[in-house]
C-alpha positions, 0 to 999 in steps of 0.5 A: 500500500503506498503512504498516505500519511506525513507528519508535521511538527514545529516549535511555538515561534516568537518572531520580530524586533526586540523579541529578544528582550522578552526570553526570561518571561517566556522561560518562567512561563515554561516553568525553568526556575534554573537555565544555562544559556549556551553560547560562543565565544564571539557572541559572548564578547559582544555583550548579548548573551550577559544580557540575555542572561541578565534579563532572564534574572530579572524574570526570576529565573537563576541563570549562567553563561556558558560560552565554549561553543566551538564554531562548527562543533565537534564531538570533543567539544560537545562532550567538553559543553556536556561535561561543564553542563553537569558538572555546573548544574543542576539546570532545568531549562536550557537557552541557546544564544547564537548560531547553528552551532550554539543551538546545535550544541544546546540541543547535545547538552540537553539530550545528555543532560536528560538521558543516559549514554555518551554522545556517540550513542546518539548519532546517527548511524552508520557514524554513530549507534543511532540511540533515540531519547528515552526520556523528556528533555528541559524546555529548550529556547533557541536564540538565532543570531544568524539567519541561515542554519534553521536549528531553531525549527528542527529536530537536528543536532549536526557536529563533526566527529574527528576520528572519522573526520566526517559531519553527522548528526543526531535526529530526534523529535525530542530535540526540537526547542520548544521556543524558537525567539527570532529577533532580526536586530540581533542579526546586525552584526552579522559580517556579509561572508556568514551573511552569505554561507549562512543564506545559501544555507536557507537557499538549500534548505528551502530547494531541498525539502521542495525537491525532496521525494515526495512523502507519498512515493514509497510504500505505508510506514507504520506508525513506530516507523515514522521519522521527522523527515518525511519528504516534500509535502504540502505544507513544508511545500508552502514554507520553501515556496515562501522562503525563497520568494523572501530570498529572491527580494532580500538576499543580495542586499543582505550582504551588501548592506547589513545594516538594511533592516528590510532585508534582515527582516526579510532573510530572518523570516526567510530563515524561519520558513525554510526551518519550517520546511526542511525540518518535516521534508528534510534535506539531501545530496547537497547537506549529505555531500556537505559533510564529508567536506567539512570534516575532511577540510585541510586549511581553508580558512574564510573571512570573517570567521575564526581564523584559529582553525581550519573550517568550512561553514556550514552553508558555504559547504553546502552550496559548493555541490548544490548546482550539479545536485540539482542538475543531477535530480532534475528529470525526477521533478522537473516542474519543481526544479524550474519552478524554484528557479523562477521563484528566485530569478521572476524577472530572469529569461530562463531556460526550459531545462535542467541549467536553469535552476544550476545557472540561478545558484552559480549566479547568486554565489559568484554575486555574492563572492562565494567560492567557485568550486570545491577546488577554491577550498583545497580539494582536488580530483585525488580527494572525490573516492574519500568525499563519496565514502563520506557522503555515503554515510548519510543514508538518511539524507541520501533516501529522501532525494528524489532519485536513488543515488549511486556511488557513481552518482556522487562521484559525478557531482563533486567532479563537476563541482571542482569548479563551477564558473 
């Protein structure tokens, strides 16, 4: 029998400028008498999260900064925010102030904090032994900075795991915060190189859950065997559409011009949607290529990030195979594809065929002075059979693309994605 069936879950959501000012009201309604609010250290020197912190006092609620996010975490610095957690607590509510990373991070310090085992238990297999939460987690209240990850939305924790030296995740229902508090003034600070990896990540988030399998493609799950990620649908359809329209009017001035507040609204919002969307359709071969070239990085280091470690962010990852994915899942859904290219491009003169939603993407990055190709972030020809054995192991993003996708597939896609103009 084919399914018939997809699920949808979201976050409660407070969205708009100075929502910020309003956390420790809203963590006393949840019932948090004691909250540890995880951040990183760049939004620590700015002064916000004190002054989050602050304000949650002032509602009445005990609270503490810890600030030792690393960006892009590792396991070893999940563990390291775990053990701090533990060992500071007890904590009944938890506030993520930052970006993906530090909401990511807040959501691994919850799950242990609440339930037993190491960190590796949790991630998903074959990197990890896939374990599922047994027990309720604190009320999680997540604190965007940045407009990009849309770990706010989603039941995802995504950390590199050094010994296999590739990306993974932990994918629970549980993990999803409870509260997603979008405040686009928080998001002035932003430097036009996140401000544009952290947009092509809303760009792929929204083109991947619209061109996802869609959730009535395979045969009828039963009801223990349903996962957040069900495929395209109608409504997570809805919030991509929507994400990418924001995108199309917003994203360019975004990065020219971080303090125009209409744009920031805009890509905040846009954020916000894709979350909505990605995070009940899912993600697939440009996040499942995404991984492996994150945990593989040699020394790129990109402005505007920390320059103490070698790193590709997150959204910039991602973007570098998007183009030559979505040239590879065209024939799967055609319509989808050049719609969502005319989404992004209303006014362009675009083609009937499978270039045109590639040619969008390599317009927007080279407008936008991201990298040409995986080859402009150290890769070579020589590294593909390591990046492929790498992105293999995300079989639970690799499942939900449209076409089933073979080892020659992806060996295709990252040699086309040396250099894309």
């Amino acid at each position: 029998m084919t399914e018939t069936v997809f699920t949808y879950g979201a976050p409660a959501l407070k969205f708009g400028d100075g929502a910020a000012e309003e956390v420790g009201h809203d963590l006393a309604a949840l019932g948090v008498t004691r909250a540890l609010v995880v951040t990183d250290p760049g939004i620590a020197a700015t002064g916000l999260a004190e002054r989050v912190t602050e304000q949650i006092r002032a509602a009445g609620v005990a609270a503490e900064v810890y600030a030792g996010v690393h960006v892009e975490p590792t396991d070893a610095s999940m563990r390291a925010a775990v053990e701090e957690a533990r060992a500071s607590g007890p904590w009944d509510g938890i506030v993520a102030i930052g970006g993906g990373s530090s909401i990511d991070t807040a959501k691994a310090v919850n799950l242990l904090l609440t339930n037993p085992g190491e960190l590796l238990d949790y991630v998903n297999r074959p990197v990890g032994g896939g374990k599922h939460p047994e027990r309720p987690l604190h009320p999680l209240v997540a604190v965007p900075t940045t407009t990009g990850t849309g770990a706010e939305s989603t039941t995802v924790c995504v950390l590199d795991v050094l010994a296999q030296r590739v990306k993974s995740g932990i994918s629970a229902p549980q993990l999803r915060p409870t509260l997603a508090v979008v405040d686009p003034l928080l998001t002035l600070t932003q430097p036009p190189e996140v401000t544009a990896s952290a947009g092509m990540d809303i760009l792929c988030h929204a083109l991947e859950s619209y061109t996802a399998r869609p959730y009535d493609a395979g045969p009828r799950k039963r009801a223990d065997q349903r996962v957040p990620y069900c495929g395209a649908n109608p409504v997570a359809d809805m919030w991509s559409e929507r994400a990418l329209t924001l995108l199309a009017g917003s994203f360019r001035t975004a990065v020219r011009n971080g303090q125009d507040m209409d744009a920031r609204r805009s890509m905040a919002m846009a954020a916000t949607f894709a979350g909505l969307g990605f995070g009940n359709a899912g993600v697939h071969i440009p996040h499942a290529n995404a991984y492996p070239l994150a945990g593989q990085v040699r020394d790129f280091r990109p402005t505007g990030y920390p320059q103490d470690h070698a790193m590709i962010p997150h959204g910039m990852s991602v973007a570098l195979t998007a183009a030559e994915s979505f040239r590879f899942t065209f024939d799967a859904a055609p319509q989808r594809h050049l719609h969502a290219a005319r989404l992004l491009e209303p006014q362009g003169d675009l083609p009937d065929d499978a270039t045109a939603l590639p040619d969008v993407i390599c317009r927007l990055m080279r407008d936008l002075g991201l990298p040409n190709g995986i080859a402009a972030v150290g890769f070579t020809d020589g590294d593909i059979p390591d990046l492929v054995h790498g992105s293999l192991k995300q079989q639970r993003l690799l499942a939900i693309a449209p076409r089933a996708v073979a080892a020659q597939d992806l060996e295709r896609i990252f040699a086309a994605s040396l250099t894309l103009w």
